[in-house]
C-alpha positions as CSV (number, residue, x, y, z in Angstrom):
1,X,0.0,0.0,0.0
2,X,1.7,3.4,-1.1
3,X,0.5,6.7,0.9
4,X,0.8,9.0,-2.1
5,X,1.5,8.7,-5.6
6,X,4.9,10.9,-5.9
7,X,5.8,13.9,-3.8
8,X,4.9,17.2,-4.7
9,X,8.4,18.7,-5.4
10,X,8.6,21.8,-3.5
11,X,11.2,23.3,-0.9
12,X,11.0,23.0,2.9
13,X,12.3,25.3,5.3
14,X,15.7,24.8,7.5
15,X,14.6,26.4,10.2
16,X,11.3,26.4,12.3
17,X,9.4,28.4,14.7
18,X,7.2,26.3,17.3
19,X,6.4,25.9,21.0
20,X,6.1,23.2,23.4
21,X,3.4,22.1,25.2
22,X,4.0,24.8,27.9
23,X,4.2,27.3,25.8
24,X,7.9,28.0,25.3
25,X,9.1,29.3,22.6
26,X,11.6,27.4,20.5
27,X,13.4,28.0,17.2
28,X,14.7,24.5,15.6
29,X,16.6,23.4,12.7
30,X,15.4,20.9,9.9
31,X,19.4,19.0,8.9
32,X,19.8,15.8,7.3
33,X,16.5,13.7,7.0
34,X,14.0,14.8,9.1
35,X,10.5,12.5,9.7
36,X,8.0,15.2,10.5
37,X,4.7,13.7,10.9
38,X,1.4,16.2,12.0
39,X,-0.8,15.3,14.6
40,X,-3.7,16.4,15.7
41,X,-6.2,16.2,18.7
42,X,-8.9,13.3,18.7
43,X,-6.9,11.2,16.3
44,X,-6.9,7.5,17.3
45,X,-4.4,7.2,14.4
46,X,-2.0,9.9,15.6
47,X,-1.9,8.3,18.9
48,X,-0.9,5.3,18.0
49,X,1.9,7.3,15.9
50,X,2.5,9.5,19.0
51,X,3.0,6.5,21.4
52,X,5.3,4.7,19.2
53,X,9.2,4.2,20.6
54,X,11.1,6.6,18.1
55,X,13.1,3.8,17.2
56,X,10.4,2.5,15.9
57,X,10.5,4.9,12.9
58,X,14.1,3.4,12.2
59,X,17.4,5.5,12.4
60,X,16.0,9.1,11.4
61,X,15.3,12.2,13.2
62,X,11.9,12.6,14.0
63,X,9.3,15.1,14.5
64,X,5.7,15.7,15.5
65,X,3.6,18.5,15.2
66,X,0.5,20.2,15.5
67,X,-1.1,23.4,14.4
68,X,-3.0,23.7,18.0
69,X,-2.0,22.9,21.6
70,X,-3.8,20.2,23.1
71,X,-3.7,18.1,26.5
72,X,-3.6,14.7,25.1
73,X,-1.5,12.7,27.7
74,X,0.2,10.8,24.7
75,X,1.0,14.4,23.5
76,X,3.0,15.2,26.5
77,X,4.5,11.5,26.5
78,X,6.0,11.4,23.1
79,X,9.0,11.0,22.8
80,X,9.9,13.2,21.0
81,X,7.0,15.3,22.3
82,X,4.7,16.8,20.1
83,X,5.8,20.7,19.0
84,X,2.8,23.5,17.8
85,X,3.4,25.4,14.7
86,X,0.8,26.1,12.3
87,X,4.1,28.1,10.2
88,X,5.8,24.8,9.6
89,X,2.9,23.3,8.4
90,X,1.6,25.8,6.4
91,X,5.7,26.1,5.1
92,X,6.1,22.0,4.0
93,X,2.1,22.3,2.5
94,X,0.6,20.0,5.1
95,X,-2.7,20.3,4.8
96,X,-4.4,18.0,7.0
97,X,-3.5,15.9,9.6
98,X,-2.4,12.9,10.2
99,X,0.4,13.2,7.6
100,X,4.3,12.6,7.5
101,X,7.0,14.5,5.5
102,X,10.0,13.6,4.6
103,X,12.0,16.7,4.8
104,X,16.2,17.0,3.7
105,X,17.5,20.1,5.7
106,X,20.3,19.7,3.6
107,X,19.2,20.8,0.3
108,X,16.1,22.2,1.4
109,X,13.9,19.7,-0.3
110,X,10.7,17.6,0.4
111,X,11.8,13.8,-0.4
112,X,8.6,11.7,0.0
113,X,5.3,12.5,2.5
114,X,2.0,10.5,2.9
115,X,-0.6,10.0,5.3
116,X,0.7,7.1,7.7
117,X,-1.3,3.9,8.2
118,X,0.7,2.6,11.2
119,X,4.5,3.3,12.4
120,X,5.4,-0.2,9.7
121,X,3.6,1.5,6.6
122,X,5.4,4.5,7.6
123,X,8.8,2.5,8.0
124,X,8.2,1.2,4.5
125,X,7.5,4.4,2.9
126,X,11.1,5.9,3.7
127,X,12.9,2.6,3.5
128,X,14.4,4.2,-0.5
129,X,15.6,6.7,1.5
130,X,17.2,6.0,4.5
């Protein structure tokens, strides 16, 4: 089962603006491949993502976001734990949630993205590119 056909070529950001859970303010950087996957409240299958071990998701950085807060234990439990920023998502062309990106900082690109059926379908999906 594929997630999406192709990518849509287009350039991510390096950098990010976001903040955590209680409200800090954070700046981070998108380098090498990055696994950013949006989340969003009331989502039985962003849970499931969201309580995952990140090594399930194989040797890649990984990311989750939202465009609003919530106060979803898994949320808070995540490891890494879920970031809000509507700007990234709106900057990678997210457009609904659950979704994953596969974003090299390095040259700025988008390399693959999909909407995730389970941590394995996800696993399969970058397994080209990692």
């Amino acid at each position: 089962m594929r997630t999406i056909d192709a990518p849509r070529e287009r350039p991510a950001p390096q950098q990010y603006h976001a903040r955590t859970l209680t409200g800090d303010e954070i700046v981070g950087e998108l380098h090498g491949l990055t696994l950013v996957i949006a989340v969003k409240a009331d989502c039985d299958g962003c849970r499931l993502l969201l309580e995952a071990p990140a090594q399930a998701f194989g040797d890649i950085r990984l990311l989750f976001v939202a465009a609003e807060s919530s106060d979803e234990p898994s949320w808070r439990l995540s490891t890494p734990p879920v970031v809000v920023s509507p700007e990234l998502l709106r900057d990678l062309d997210v457009r609904w949630p659950p979704f994953w990106v596969l974003v090299d900082g390095d040259s700025g690109v988008v390399r693959a993205e999909g909407v995730p059926f389970g941590v394995e379908h996800v696993v399969e999906a970058l397994t080209p590119f990692i």
